[in-house]
C-alpha positions as CSV (number, residue, x, y, z in Angstrom):
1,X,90.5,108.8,20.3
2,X,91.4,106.9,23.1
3,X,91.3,108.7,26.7
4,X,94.9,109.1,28.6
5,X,94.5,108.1,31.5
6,X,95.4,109.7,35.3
7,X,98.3,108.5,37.6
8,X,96.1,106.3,39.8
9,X,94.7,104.5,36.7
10,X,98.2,103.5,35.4
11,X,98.8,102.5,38.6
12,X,96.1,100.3,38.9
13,X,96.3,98.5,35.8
14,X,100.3,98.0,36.7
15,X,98.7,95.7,39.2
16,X,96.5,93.7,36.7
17,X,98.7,93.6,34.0
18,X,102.3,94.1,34.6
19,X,102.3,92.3,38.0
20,X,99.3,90.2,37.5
21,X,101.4,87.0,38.5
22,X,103.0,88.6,41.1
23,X,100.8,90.5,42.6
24,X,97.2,90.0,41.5
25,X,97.0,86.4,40.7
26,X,98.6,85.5,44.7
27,X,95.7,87.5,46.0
28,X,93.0,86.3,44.5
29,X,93.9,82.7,45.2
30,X,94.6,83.5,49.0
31,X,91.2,85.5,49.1
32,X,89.7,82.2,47.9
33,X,92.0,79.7,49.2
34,X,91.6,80.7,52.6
35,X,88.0,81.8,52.5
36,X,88.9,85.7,53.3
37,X,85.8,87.1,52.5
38,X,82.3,86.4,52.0
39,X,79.3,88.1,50.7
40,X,77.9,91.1,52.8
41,X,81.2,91.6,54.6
42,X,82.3,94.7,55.8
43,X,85.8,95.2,56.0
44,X,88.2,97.9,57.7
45,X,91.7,97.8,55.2
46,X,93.6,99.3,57.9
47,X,96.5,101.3,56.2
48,X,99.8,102.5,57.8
49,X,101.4,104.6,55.5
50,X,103.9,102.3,54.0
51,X,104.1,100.1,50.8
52,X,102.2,97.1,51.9
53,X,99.1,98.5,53.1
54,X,98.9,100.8,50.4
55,X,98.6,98.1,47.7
56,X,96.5,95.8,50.1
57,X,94.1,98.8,49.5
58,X,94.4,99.3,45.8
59,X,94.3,95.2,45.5
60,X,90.8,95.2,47.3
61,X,89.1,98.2,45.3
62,X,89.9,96.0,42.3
63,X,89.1,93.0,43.6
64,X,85.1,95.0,44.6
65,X,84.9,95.7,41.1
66,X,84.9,92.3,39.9
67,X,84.2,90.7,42.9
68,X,80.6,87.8,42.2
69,X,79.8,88.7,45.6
70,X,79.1,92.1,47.1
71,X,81.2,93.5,50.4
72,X,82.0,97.0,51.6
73,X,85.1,98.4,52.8
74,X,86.6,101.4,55.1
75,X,89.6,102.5,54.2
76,X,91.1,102.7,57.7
77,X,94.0,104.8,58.8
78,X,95.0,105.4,62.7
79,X,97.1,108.5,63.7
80,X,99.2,107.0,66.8
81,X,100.9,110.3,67.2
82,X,102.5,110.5,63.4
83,X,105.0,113.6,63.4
84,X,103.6,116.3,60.5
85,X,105.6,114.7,58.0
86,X,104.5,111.2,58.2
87,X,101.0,112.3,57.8
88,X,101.1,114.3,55.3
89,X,102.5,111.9,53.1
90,X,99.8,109.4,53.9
91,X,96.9,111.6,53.0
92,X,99.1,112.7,50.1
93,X,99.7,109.3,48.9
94,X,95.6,108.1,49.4
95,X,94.9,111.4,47.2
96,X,97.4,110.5,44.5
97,X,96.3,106.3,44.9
98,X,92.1,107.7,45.2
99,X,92.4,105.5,48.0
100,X,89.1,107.1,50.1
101,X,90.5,106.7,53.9
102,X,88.8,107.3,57.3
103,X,91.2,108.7,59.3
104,X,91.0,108.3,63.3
105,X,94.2,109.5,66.1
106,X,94.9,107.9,69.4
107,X,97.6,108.6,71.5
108,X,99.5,105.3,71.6
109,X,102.6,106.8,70.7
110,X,102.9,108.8,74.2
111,X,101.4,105.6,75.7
112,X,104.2,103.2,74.5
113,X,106.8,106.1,75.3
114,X,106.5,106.2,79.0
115,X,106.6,102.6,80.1
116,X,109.2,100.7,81.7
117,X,108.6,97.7,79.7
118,X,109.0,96.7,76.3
119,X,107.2,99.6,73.8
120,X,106.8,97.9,70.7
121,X,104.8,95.1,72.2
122,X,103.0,97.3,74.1
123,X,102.4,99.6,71.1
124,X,101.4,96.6,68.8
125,X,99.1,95.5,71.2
126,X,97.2,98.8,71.6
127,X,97.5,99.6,68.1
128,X,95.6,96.2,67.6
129,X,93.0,97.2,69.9
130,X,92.4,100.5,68.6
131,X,91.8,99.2,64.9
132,X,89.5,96.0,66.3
133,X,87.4,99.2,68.3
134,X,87.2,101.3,65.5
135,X,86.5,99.0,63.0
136,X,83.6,97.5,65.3
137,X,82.2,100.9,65.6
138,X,82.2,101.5,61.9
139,X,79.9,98.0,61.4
140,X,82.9,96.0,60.3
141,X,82.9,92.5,60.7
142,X,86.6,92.2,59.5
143,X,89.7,93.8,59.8
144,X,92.3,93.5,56.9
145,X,96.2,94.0,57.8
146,X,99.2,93.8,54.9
147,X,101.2,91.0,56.2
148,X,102.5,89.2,53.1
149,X,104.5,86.2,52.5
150,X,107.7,87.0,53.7
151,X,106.5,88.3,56.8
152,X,104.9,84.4,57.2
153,X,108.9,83.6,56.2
154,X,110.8,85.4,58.2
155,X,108.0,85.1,61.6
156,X,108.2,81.5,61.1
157,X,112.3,81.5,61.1
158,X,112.3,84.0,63.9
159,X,110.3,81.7,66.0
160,X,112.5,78.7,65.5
161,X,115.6,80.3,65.7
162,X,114.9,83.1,68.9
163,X,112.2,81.8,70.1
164,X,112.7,78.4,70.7
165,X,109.2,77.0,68.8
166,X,107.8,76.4,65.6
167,X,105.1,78.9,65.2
168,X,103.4,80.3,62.4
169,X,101.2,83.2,61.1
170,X,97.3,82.5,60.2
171,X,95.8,84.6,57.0
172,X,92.8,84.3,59.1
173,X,91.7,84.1,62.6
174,X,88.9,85.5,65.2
175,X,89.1,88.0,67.8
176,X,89.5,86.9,70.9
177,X,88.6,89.9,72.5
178,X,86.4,91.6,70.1
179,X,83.8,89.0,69.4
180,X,82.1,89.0,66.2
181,X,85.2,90.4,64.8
182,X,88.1,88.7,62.2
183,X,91.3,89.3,61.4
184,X,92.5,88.3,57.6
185,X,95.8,88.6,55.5
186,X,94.9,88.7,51.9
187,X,98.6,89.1,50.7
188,X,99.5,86.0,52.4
189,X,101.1,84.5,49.0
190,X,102.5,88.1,47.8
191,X,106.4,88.1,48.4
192,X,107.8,91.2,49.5
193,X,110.4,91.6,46.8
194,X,107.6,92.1,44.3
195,X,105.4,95.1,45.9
196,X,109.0,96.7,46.6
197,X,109.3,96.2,42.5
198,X,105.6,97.4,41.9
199,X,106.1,100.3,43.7
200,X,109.7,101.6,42.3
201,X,108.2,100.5,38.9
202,X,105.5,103.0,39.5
203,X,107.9,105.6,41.3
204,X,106.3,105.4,44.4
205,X,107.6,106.6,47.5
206,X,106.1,105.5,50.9
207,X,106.5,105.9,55.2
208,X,108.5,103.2,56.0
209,X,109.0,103.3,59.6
210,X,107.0,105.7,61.6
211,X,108.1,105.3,64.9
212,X,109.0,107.5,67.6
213,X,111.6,105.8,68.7
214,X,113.6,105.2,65.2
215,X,111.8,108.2,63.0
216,X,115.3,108.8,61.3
217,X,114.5,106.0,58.9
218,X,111.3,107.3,58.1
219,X,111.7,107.6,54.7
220,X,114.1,105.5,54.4
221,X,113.8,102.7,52.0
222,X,115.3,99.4,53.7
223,X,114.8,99.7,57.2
224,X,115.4,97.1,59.7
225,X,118.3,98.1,60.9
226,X,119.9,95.5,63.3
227,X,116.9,93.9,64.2
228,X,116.3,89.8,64.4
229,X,113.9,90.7,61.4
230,X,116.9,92.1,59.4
231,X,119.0,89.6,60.4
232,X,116.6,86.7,58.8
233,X,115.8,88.8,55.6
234,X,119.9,88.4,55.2
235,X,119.8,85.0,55.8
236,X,117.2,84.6,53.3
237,X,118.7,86.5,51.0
238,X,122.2,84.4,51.2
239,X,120.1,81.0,50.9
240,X,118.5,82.4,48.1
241,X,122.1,82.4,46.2
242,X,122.2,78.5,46.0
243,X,118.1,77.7,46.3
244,X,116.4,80.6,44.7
245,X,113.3,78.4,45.0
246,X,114.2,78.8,49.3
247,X,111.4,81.3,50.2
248,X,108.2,79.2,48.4
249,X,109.7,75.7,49.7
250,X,109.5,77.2,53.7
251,X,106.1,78.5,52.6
252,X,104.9,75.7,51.6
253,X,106.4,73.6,54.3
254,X,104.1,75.5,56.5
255,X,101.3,74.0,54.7
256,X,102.5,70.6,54.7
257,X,103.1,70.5,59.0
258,X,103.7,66.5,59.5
259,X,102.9,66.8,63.1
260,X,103.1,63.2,63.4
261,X,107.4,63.3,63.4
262,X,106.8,65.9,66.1
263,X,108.3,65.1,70.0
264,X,105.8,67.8,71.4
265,X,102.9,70.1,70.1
266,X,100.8,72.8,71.7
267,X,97.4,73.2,71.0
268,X,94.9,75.8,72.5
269,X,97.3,76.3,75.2
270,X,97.9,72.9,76.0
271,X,100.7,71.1,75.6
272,X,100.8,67.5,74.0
273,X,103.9,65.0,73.7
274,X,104.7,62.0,71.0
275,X,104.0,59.8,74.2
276,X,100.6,60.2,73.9
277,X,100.3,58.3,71.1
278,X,102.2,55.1,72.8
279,X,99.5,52.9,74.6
280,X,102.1,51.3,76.5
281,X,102.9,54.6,78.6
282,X,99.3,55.1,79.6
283,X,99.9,53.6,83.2
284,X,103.0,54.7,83.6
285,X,104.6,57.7,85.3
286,X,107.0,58.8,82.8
287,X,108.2,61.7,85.1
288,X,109.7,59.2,87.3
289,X,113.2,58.2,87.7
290,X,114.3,54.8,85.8
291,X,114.3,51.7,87.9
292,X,117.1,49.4,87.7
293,X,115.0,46.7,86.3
294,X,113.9,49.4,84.0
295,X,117.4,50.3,82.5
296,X,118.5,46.4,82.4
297,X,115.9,46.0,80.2
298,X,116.6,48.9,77.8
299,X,120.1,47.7,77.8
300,X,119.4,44.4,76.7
301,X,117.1,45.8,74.2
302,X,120.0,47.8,72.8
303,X,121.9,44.4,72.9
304,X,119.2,42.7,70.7
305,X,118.8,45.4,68.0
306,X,115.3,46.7,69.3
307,X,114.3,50.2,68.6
């Protein structure tokens, strides 16, 4: 007579079996594809409270069962200044998931509150710093965060259309400040759409935005509001109508970078033009006005069909 088994197990094999293609199969191959962890690692999952981080846990206590390789983790939750209500329903949720978190409070929240300046990036930033600290101090080498896919989308959008530059999102990189220390993504290739299915599949419920400043959405579903963020996921969402296929092909153009058509690239803080390429503008001031010998002879280059 077969054993029934609990909540958390039925949840877990949801993962393997119902969403192995979209859920389990992505994060195996960006674990490998990337080269996100390696034997004797020692990670920090950190865990917010919402959707995303929740699964990036349950994803890597399956992946440690069957992993060839052995690594540790710390299932790593940090208090900002959560109202009652918000934390309660993470250590609610990490019972009902046997998720096994560390949890650790700072007072970022209060921080972010009183400056004159912008609080989110002041409260990412410290939040950041906090997790790289803690992890450090609990002998992790690694800290893991629940970015997935369509964050890598819409951050690469966002960039090009607010922010004036091409700019992506790394499923790894080092610490600059922390040294020793690395920072991976291992739902890099997991779309959104498809942990929000997982988890109304298993009738989860999740924080969604635990914020001071916006805490009446915090159990709300959507989120967003009118943010640039929002505004992209819509966009997306009304490409998606005529190119279903639109989220994977921006993806994978962010794979495929041809910086060779670019006019300018920036590299370790340095800037680079096309120019630099042309052996013919080595000696040459380009930052100087045309002569008039100069644009008679572009002129009569035009005339003669050169390029």
């Amino acid at each position: 007579m077969k054993r029934e088994l609990e909540r958390h197990e039925i949840i877990e094999r949801s993962i393997i079996k119902k969403y192995r293609d979209e859920l389990w199969v992505p994060f195996v191959t960006a674990v490998r594809k990337y080269a996100l962890l390696q034997g004797g690692d020692r990670v920090a999952v950190c865990i917010s409270g919402g959707k995303d981080s929740m699964l990036m846990a349950k994803l890597m206590q399956q992946l440690q069962k069957i992993s060839e390789f052995p690594f540790s983790c710390v299932y790593l939750v940090m208090d900002p200044g959560y109202n009652e209500i918000n934390r309660q329903k993470i250590e609610s949720n990490a019972a009902l998931l046997h998720v096994p978190i560390t949890v650790f409070e700072t007072n970022i929240f209060d921080v972010a509150s009183k400056t004159d300046q912008s609080p989110c990036y002041l409260c990412a930033r410290m939040r950041r710093g906090h997790l790289y600290a803690k992890a450090k101090e609990l002998g992790c080498n690694k800290i893991a965060l629940g970015h997935h896919m369509s964050d890598v989308i819409e951050t690469t959008l966002l960039g090009m259309m607010y922010g004036s530059q091409l700019q992506g999102m790394l499923p790894r990189l080092r610490s600059t400040n922390f040294e020793g220390m690395e920072l991976i993504r291992p739902m890099y290739r997991i779309l959104e759409k498809d942990v929000i299915s997982w988890k109304n599949y298993n009738d989860l419920e999740f924080i969604q935005c635990a914020c001071r400043f916006t805490e009446n959405c915090t159990m709300c579903d959507n989120g967003g509001g009118g943010s640039k963020r929002q505004e992209i996921k819509d966009l997306i969402k009304r490409l998606k109508r005529d190119n279903p296929g639109i989220e994977q092909n921006i993806f994978n153009s962010i794979h495929k970078v041809q910086l060779d058509t670019f006019v300018g690239y920036k590299t370790k803080g340095e800037e680079h033009s096309f120019l630099e390429d042309f052996a013919d503008c080595t000696n040459r001031d380009m930052r100087t006005e045309p002569s008039r010998e100069d644009i008679l002879h572009l002129n009569k280059g035009e005339r003669d069909g050169c390029e």
